[in-house]
C-alpha positions as CSV (number, residue, x, y, z in Angstrom):
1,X,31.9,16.2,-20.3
2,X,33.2,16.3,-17.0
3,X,30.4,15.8,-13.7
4,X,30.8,16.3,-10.2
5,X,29.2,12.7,-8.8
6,X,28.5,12.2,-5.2
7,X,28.6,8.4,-4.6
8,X,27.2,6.9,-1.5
9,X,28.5,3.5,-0.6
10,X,26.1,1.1,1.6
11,X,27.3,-1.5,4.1
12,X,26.6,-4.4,1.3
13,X,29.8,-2.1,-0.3
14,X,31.8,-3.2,3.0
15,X,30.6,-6.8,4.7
16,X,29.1,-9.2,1.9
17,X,27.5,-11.4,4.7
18,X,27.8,-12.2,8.4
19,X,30.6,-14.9,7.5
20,X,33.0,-12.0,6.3
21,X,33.2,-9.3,8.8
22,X,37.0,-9.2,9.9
23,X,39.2,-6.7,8.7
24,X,40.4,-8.9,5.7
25,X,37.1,-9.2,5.1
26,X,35.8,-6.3,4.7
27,X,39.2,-4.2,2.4
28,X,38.4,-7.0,-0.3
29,X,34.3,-5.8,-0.4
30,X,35.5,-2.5,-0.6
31,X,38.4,-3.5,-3.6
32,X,35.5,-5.3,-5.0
33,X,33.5,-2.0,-4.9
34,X,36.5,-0.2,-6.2
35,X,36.9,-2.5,-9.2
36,X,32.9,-1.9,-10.1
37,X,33.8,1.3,-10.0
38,X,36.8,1.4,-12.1
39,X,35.5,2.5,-15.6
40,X,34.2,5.8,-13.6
41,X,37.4,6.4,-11.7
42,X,39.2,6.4,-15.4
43,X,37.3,9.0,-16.6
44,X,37.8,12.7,-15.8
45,X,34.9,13.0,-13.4
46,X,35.1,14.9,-10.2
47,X,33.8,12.2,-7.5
48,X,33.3,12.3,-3.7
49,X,32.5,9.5,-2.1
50,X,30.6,8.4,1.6
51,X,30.4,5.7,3.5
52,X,28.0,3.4,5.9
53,X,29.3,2.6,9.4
54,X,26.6,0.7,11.3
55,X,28.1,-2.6,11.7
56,X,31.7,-1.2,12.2
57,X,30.5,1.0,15.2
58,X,28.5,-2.0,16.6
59,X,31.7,-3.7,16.5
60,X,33.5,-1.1,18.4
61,X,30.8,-1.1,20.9
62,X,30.5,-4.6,21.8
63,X,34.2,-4.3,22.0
64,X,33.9,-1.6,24.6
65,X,31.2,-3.8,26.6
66,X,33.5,-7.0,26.9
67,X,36.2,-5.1,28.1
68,X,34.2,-2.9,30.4
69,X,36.0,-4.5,33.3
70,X,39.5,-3.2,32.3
71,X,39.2,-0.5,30.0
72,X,37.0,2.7,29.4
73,X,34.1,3.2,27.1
74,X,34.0,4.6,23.7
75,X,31.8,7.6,23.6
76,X,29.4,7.3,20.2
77,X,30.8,10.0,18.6
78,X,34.3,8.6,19.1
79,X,33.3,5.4,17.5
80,X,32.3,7.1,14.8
81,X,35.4,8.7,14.4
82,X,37.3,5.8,14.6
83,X,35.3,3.7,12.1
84,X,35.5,6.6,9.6
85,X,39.7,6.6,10.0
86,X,39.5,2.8,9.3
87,X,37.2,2.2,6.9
88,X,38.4,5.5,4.6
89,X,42.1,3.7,5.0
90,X,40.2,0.6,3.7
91,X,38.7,2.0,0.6
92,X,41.3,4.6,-0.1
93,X,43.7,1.7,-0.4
94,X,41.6,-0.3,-2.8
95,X,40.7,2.9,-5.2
96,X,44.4,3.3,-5.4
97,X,45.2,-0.2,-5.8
98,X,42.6,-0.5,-8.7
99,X,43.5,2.7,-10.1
100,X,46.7,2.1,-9.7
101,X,47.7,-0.1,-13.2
102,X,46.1,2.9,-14.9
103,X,48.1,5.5,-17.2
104,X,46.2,8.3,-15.9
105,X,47.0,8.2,-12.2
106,X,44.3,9.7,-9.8
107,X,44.9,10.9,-6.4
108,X,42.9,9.5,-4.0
109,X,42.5,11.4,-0.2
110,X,40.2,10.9,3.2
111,X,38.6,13.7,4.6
112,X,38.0,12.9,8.0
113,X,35.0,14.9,8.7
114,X,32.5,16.7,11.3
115,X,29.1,17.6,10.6
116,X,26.9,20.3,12.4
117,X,23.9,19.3,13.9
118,X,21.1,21.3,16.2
119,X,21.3,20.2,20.0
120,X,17.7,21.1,19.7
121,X,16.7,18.4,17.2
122,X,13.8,16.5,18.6
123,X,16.1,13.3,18.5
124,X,17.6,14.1,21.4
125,X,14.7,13.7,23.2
126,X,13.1,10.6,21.4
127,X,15.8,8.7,20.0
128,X,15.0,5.9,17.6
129,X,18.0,4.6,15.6
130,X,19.4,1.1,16.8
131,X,22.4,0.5,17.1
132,X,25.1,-2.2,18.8
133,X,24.2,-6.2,19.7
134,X,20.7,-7.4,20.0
135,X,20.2,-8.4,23.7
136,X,17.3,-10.1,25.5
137,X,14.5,-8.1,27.1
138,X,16.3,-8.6,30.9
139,X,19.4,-7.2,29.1
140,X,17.8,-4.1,27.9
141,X,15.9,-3.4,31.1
142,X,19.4,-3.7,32.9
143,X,20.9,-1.5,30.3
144,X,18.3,1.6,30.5
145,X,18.3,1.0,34.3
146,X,21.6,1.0,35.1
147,X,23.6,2.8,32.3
148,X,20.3,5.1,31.2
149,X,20.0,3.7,27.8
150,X,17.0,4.1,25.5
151,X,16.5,0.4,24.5
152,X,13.6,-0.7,22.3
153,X,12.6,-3.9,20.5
154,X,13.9,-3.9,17.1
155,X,11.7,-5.9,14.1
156,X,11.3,-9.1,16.3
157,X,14.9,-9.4,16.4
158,X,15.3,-8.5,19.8
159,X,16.5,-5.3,22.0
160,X,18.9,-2.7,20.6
161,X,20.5,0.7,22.2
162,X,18.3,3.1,20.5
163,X,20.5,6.3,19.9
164,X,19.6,10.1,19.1
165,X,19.7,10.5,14.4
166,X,19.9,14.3,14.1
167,X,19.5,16.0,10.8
168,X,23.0,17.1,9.3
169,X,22.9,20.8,8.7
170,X,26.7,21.9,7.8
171,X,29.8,19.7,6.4
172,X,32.3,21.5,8.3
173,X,35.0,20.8,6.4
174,X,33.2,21.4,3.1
175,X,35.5,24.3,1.6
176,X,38.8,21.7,1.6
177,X,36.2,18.9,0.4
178,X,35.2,21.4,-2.5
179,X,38.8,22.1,-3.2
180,X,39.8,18.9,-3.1
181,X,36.7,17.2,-5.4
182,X,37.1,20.2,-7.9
183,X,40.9,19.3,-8.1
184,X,40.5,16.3,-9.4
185,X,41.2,14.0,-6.1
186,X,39.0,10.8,-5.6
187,X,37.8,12.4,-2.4
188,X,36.0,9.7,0.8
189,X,34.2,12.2,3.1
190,X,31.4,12.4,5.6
191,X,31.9,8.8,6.2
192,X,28.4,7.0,8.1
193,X,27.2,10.3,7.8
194,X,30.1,12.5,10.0
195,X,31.1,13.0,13.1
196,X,28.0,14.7,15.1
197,X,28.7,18.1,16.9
198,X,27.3,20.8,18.0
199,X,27.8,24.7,18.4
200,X,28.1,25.3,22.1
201,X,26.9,29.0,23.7
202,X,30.4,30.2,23.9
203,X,31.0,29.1,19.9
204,X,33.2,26.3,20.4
205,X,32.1,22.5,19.2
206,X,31.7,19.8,21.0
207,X,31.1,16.3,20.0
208,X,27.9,14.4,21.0
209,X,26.9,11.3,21.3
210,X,24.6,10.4,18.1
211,X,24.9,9.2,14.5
212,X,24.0,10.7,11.3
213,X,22.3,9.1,8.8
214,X,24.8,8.6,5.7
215,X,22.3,8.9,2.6
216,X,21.3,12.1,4.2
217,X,24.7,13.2,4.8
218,X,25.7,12.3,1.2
219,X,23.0,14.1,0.0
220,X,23.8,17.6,2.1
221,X,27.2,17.2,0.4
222,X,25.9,16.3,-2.7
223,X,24.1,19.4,-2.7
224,X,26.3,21.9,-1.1
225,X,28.9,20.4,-3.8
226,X,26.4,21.2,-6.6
227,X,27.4,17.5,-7.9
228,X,25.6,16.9,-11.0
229,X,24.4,13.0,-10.2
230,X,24.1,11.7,-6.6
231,X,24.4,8.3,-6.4
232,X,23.5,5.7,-3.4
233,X,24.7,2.2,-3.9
234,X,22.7,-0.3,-2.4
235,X,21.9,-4.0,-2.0
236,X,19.1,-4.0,-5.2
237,X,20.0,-2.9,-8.7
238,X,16.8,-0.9,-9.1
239,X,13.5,0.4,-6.7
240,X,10.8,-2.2,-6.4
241,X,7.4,-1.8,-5.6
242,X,5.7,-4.3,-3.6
243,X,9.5,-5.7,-2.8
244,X,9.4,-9.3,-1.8
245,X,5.8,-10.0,-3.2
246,X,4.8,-11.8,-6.2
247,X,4.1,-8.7,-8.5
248,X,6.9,-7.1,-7.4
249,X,8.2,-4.6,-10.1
250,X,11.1,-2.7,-10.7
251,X,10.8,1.0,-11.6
252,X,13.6,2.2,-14.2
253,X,12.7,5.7,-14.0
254,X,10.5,7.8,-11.4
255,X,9.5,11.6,-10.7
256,X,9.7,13.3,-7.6
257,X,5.9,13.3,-7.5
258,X,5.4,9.3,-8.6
259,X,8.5,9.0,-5.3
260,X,6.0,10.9,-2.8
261,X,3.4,8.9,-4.3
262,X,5.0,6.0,-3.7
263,X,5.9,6.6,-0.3
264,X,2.5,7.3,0.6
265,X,1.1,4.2,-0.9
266,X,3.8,2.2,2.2
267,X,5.9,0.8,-1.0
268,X,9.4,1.6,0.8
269,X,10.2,0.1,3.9
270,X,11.4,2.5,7.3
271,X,15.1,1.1,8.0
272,X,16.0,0.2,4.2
273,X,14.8,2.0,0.7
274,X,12.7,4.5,2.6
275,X,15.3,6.8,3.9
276,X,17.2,6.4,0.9
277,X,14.0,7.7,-1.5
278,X,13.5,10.9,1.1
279,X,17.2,11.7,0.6
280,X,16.9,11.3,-3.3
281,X,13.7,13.6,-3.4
282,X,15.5,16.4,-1.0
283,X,18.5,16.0,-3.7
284,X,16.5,16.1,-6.9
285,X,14.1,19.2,-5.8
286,X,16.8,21.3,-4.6
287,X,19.3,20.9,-7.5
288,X,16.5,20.1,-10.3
289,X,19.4,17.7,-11.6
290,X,19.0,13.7,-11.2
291,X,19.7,10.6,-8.7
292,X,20.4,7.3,-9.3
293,X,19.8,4.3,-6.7
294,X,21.7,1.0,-7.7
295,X,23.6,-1.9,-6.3
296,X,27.5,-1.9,-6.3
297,X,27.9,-4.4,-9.3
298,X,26.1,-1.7,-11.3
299,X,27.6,1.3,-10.3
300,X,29.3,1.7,-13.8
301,X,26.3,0.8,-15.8
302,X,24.2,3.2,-13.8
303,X,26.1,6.0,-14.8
304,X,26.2,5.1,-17.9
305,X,22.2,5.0,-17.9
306,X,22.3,1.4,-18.8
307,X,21.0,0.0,-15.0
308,X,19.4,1.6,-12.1
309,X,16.5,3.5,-10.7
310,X,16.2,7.4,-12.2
311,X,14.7,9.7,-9.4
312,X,14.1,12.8,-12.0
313,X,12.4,16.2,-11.4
């Protein structure tokens, strides 16, 4: 029986390491994530997919900075547009190109796509998400003095832009996503989480300058889509607790209630699996229907049952 499955790609699904980040680079990850996914992409499943952006729009950035002395700067939410035109071209390419030897031909189409957010969200006013090159402290000081950044220290690393994460409330292009999804076509949408706007006084939108979070994009479309599965691919096959530790253990299966649970007890780190959990339990309790968290060499196995974490009712 035919499913609608929402599959969220990760950044692993785009730059294997910090050796492979050029262009070349990162079309054969996504092939590679396209041939993983190959046994799905056969079948008669309707399938949407989303994609991360972080590194891509730090690339941008930094690009911007070094030629700050001869050209203008990117606004965020023009980065984010631009990384969502590029990296869609990327992986629609490979899904056709896999697909492609097949005798049931699939079309395969890019969405690019705006999402609604509240200019009243409190990150506006305490933005936390980092994003760009790290730079020293003196940097970052500069930075928030003379261009009015938010900087903050990130993990020990060193200083990072820290930029406004609003909650994604509407998919504005979500009736031709639907169409398209229901029609059969291998649809990429929402990709790193949209392009932010807002609803101005007079009803027009406006971009801002933010980024959305792309499991909990995937997730609002997952939902508004009424998908059947939502998937997030990831860099582990399955959920640990205690990750890292000596009695680490993987869980195959897990209830919304074990998932709070678990996330009370500090199992899920803020930055990496925790986000991703949050999104799953928002999916799960308003759909009653199940998610799956994986790692792209497993996507096919996943859906099959045979490898993953189960978040279940």
């Amino acid at each position: 029986m035919s499913e609608t499955i929402v599959i969220a790609i990760g950044g692993n699904s785009l730059i294997t390491d910090a050796q492979h980040v050029t262009v070349p680079a990162q079309y054969e990850a996504a092939f590679a994530t396209a041939r993983n996914l190959r046994p799905v992409r056969a079948s008669d499943h309707r399938i949407a997919i989303v994609h991360g952006n972080g590194p891509q729009v730090s690339f941008i950035l930094r690009q911007a900075q070094l030629g700050a002395a001869e050209l203008h700067m990117v606004p965020l939410d023009s980065c984010v547009a631009d990384t969502q035109g590029a990296l869609d071209y990327n992986i629609q390419t490979a899904i056709r190109n896999v697909i492609g030897g097949l005798e049931q031909q699939r079309n395969v189409l890019t969405i690019v796509t705006e999402v609604l957010v509240d200019e009243a969200d409190p990150s506006f006013s305490d933005p936390s998400e980092p994003i760009g090159t790290f730079m020293s402290e003196k940097e970052a000081m500069a930075r928030r003095d003379r261009d009015g950044w938010a900087v903050a220290e990130d993990a020990g690393r060193g200083w990072r832009w820290v930029v406004p994460s609003p909650r994604p409330l509407e998919i504005l292009e979500l009736p031709v996503i639907r169409q398209l999804v229901e029609s059969g076509t291998i649809t990429i949408a929402a990709g790193g989480g949209g392009i932010p706007v807002i609803r101005t006084p007079d009803g027009s939108y406006a971009g801002v300058e933010a980024v959305i979070d792309k499991d909990l994009a995937a997730s609002l479309l997952a939902r508004s889509l009424g998908a059947d599965r939502f998937v997030i691919s990831t860099a582990v096959e399955k959920v640990y607790l205690n990750y890292g530790k000596p009695v680490q253990r993987a869980v195959e299966e897990m209830s919304v209630a074990a998932a709070r649970d678990y996330t009370a007890d500090g199992h899920f780190a803020r930055g990496s699996m925790l986000p991703k959990i949050q999104t799953m339990i928002e999916f799960v309790e308003a759909t009653g229907r199940q998610g799956i968290i994986t790692d792209p060499e497993h996507l096919a196995a996943a859906l099959e049952g045979e490898s993953d974490t189960h978040i279940v009712p």
